[in-house]
C-alpha positions as protocol buffer text, in pm:
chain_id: "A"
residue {
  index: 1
  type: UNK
  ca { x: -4492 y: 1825 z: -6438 }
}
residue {
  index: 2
  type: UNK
  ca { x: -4151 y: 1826 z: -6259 }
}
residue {
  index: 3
  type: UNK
  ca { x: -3919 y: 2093 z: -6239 }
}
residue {
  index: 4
  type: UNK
  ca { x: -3557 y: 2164 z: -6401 }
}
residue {
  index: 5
  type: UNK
  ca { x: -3406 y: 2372 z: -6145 }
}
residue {
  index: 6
  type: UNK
  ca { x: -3059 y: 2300 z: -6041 }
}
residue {
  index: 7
  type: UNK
  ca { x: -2981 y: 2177 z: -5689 }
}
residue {
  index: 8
  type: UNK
  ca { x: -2697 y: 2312 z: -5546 }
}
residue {
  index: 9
  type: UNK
  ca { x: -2491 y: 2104 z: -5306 }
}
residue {
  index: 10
  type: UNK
  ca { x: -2607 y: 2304 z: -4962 }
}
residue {
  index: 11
  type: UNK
  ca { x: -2988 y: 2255 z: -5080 }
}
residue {
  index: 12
  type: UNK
  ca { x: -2911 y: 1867 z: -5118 }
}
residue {
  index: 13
  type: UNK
  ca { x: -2694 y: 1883 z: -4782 }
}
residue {
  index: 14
  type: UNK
  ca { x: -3005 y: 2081 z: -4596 }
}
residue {
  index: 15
  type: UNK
  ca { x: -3288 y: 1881 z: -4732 }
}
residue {
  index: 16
  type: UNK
  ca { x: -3066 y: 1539 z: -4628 }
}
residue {
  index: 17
  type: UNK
  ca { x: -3020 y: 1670 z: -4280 }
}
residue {
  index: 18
  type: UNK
  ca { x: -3384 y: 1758 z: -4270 }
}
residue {
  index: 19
  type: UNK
  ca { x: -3508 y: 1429 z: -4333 }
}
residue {
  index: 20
  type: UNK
  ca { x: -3266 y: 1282 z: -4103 }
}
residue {
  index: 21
  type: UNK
  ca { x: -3053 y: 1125 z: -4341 }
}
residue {
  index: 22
  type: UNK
  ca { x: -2701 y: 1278 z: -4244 }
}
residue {
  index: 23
  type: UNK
  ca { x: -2589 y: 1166 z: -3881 }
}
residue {
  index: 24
  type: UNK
  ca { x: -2339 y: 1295 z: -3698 }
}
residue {
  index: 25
  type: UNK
  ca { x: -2061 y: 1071 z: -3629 }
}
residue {
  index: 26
  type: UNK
  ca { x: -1988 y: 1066 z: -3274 }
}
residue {
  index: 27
  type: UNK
  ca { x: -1667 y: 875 z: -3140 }
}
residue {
  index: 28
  type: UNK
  ca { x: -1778 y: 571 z: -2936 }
}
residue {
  index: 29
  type: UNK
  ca { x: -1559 y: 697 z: -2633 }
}
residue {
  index: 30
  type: UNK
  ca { x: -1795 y: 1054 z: -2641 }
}
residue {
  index: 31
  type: UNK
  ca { x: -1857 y: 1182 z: -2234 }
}
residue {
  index: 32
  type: UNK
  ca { x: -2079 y: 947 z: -2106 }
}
residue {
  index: 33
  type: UNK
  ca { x: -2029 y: 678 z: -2320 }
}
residue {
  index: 34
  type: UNK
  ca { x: -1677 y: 540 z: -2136 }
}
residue {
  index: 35
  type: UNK
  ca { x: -1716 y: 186 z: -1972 }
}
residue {
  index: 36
  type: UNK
  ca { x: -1695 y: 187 z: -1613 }
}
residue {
  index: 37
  type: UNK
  ca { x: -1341 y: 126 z: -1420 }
}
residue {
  index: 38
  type: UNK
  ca { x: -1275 y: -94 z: -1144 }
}
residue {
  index: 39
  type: UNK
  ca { x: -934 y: 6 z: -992 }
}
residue {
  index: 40
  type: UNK
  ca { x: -807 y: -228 z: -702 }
}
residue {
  index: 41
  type: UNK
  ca { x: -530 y: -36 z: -496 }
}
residue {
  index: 42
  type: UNK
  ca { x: -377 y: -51 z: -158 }
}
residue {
  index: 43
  type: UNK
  ca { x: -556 y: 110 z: 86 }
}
residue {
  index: 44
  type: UNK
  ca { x: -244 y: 239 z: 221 }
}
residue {
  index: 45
  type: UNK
  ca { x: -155 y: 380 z: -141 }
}
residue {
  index: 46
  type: UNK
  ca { x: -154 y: 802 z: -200 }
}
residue {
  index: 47
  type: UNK
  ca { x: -26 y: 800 z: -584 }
}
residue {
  index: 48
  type: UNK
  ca { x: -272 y: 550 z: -647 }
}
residue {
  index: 49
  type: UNK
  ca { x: -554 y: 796 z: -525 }
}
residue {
  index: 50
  type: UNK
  ca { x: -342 y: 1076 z: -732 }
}
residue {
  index: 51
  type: UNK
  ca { x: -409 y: 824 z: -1053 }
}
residue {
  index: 52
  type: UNK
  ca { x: -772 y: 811 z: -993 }
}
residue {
  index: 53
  type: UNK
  ca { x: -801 y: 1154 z: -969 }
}
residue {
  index: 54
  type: UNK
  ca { x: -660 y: 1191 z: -1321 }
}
residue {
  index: 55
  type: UNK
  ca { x: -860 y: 937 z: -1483 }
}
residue {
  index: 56
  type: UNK
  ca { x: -1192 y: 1061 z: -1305 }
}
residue {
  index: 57
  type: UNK
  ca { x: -1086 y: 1434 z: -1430 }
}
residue {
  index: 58
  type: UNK
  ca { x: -1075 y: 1255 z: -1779 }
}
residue {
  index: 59
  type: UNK
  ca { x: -1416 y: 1128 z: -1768 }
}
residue {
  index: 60
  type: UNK
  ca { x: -1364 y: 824 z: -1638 }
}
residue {
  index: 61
  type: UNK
  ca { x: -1647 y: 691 z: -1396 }
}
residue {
  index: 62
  type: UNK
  ca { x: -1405 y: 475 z: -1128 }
}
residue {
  index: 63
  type: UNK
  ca { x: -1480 y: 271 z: -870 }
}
residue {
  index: 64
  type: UNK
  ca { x: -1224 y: 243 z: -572 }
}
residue {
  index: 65
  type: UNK
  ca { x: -1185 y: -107 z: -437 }
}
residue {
  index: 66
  type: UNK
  ca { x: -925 y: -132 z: -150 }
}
residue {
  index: 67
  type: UNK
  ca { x: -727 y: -483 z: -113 }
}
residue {
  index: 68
  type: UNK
  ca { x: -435 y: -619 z: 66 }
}
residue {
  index: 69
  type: UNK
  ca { x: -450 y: -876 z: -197 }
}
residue {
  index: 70
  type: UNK
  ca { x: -362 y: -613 z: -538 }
}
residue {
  index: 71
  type: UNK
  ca { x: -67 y: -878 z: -592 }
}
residue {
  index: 72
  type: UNK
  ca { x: -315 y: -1172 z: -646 }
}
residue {
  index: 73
  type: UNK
  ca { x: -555 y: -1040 z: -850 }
}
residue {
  index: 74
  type: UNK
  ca { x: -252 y: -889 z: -1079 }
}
residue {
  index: 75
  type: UNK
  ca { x: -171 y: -1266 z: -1115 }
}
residue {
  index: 76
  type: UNK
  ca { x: -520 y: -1375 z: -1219 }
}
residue {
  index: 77
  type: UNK
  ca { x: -526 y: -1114 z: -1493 }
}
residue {
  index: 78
  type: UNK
  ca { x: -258 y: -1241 z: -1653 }
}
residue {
  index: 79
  type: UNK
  ca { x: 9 y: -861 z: -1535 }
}
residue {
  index: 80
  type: UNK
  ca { x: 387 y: -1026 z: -1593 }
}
residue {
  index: 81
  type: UNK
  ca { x: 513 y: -956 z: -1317 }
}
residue {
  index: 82
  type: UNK
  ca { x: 831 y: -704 z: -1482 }
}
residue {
  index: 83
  type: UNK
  ca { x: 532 y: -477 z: -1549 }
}
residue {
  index: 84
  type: UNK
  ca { x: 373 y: -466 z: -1223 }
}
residue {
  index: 85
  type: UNK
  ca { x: 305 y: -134 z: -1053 }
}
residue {
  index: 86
  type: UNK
  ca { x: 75 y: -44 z: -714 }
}
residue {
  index: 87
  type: UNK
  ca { x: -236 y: -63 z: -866 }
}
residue {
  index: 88
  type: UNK
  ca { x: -447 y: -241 z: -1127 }
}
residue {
  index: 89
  type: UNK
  ca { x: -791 y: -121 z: -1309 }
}
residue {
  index: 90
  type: UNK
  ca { x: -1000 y: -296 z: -1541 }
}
residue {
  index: 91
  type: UNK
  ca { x: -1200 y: -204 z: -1786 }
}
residue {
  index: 92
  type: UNK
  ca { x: -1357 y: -241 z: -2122 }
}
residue {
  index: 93
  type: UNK
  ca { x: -1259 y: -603 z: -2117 }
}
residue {
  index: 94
  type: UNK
  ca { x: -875 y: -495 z: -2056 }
}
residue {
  index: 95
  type: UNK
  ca { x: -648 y: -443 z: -1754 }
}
residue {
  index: 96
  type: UNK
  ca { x: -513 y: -124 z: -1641 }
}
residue {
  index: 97
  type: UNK
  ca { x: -145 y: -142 z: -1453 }
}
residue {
  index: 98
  type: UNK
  ca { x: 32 y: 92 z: -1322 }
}
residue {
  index: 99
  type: UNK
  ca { x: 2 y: 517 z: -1387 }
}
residue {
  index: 100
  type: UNK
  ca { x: -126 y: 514 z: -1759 }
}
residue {
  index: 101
  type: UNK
  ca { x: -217 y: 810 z: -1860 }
}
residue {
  index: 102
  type: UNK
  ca { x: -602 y: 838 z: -1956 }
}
residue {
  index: 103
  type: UNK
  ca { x: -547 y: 962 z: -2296 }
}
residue {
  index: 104
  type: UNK
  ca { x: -351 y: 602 z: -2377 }
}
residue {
  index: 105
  type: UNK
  ca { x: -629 y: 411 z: -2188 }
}
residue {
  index: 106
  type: UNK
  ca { x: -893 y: 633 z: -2438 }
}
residue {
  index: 107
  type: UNK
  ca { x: -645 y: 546 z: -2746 }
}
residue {
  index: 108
  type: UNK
  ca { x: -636 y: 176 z: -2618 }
}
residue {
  index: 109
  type: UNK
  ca { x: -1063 y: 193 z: -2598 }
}
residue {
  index: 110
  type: UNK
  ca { x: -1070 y: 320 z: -2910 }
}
residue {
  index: 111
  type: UNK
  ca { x: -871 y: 89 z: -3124 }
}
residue {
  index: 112
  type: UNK
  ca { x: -945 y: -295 z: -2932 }
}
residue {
  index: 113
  type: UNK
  ca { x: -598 y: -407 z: -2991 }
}
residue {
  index: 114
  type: UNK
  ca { x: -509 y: -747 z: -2916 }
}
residue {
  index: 115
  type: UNK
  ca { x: -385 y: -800 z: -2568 }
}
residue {
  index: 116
  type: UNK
  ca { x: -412 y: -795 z: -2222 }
}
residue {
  index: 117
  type: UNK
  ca { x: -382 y: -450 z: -2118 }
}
residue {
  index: 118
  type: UNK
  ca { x: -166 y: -149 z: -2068 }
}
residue {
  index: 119
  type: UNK
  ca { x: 97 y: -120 z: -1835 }
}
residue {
  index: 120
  type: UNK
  ca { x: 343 y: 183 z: -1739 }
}
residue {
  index: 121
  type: UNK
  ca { x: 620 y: 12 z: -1537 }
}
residue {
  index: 122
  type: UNK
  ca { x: 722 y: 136 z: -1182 }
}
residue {
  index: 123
  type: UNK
  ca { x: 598 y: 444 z: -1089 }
}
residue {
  index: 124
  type: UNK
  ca { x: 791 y: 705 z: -1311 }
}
residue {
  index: 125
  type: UNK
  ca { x: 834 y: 1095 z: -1154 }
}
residue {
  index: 126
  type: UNK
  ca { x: 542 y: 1317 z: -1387 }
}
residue {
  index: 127
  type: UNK
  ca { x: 313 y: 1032 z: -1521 }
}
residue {
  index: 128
  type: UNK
  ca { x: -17 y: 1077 z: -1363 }
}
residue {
  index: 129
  type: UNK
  ca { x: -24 y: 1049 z: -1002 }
}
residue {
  index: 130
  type: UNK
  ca { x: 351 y: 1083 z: -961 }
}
residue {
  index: 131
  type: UNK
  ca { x: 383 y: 1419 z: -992 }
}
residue {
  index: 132
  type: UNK
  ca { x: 638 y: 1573 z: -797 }
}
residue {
  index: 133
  type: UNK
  ca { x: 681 y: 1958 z: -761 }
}
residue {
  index: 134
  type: UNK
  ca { x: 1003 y: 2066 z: -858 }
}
residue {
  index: 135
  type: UNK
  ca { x: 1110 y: 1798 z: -1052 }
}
residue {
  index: 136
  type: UNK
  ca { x: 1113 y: 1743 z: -1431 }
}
residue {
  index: 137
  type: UNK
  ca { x: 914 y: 1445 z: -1526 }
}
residue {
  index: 138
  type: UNK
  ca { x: 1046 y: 1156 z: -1671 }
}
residue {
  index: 139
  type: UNK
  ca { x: 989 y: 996 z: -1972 }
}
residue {
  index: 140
  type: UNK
  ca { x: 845 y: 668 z: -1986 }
}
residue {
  index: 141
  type: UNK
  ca { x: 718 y: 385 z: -2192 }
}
residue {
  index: 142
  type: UNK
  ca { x: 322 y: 282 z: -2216 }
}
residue {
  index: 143
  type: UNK
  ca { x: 374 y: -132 z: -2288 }
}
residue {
  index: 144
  type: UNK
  ca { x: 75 y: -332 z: -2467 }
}
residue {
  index: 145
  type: UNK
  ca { x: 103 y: -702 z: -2273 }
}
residue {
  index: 146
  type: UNK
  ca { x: -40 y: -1023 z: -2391 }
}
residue {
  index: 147
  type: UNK
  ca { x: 21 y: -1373 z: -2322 }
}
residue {
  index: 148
  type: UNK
  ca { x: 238 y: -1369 z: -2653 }
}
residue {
  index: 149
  type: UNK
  ca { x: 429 y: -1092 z: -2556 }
}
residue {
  index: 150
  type: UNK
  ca { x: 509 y: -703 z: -2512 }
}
residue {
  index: 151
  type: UNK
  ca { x: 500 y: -388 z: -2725 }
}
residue {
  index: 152
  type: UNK
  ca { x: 525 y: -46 z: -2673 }
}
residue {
  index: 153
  type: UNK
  ca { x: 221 y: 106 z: -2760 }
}
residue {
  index: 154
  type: UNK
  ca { x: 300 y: 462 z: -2676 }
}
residue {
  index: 155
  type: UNK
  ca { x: 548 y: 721 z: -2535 }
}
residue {
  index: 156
  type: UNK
  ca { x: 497 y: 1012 z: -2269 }
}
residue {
  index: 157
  type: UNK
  ca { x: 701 y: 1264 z: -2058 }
}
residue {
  index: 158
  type: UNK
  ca { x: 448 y: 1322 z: -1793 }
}
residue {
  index: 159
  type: UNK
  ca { x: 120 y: 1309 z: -1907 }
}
residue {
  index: 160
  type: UNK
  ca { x: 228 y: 1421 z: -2299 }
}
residue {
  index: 161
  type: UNK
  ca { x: 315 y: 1172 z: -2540 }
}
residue {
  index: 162
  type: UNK
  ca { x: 610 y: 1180 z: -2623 }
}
């Protein structure tokens, strides 16, 4: 014969999570679980290695490739050239240009919008990499590109969004 007593709402939760039932949801850009990044830079370039820094100390796992020819492979990925900056990452199926800050590239990961890439415009005093001592950092726009045009996806004074 069964039993009548009640079941309270922790007893269900336990017994679920016992048998496995309840899993944890886990963001899809967890440590560990960020796609690789392939950043193409000048070999001549410091704020570029300032950038990489950034994105590494974000959990990013880069790899460095050093090219005289940045300009052309900005060109095959489809970068319009108003957006162009010193260096240009890919990753995740998207291209990188310019000092985004990693929380926008983890944002841009996270949502799959449609378009090229991100892009952060010239090389704006504060934004990752172009930090200068002193000097109050500028804020600046983070701009969604795709063949059918340009949006701006997010805002940040330095490496805050604005």
């Amino acid at each position: 014969m069964g039993s009548n007593l009640p079941i309270s709402r922790r007893m269900l939760l336990a017994g679920f999570a016992a048998s496995g039932l309840i899993m944890t949801a886990r963001s899809p850009l967890a440590a560990g679980t960020l796609p690789k990044m392939v950043v193409t830079k000048d070999p001549n370039c410091g704020c570029c290695t300032g950038w990489v820094e950034h994105v590494r100390a974000a959990g990013f796992d880069v790899e460095v490739v050093e090219s005289a020819e940045v300009n052309r492979l900005k060109t095959r990925l489809g970068v319009p050239q108003a957006l162009a900056s010193c260096h240009t990452a890919e990753i995740g199926g998207y291209v990188i240009e310019g000092h985004v800050p990693p929380a926008a590239i983890k944002r841009l990961l996270a949502e799959k919008p449609d378009g090229n890439g991100l892009a952060v415009p010239g090389m704006p005093v504060g934004s990752p990499g172009m930090e200068v001592e002193g000097t109050e950092p500028e804020t600046y726009e983070v701009v969604l590109f795709a063949p059918s045009g340009q949006r701006t996806y997010a805002r940040y004074t330095g490496d805050r969004e604005a």
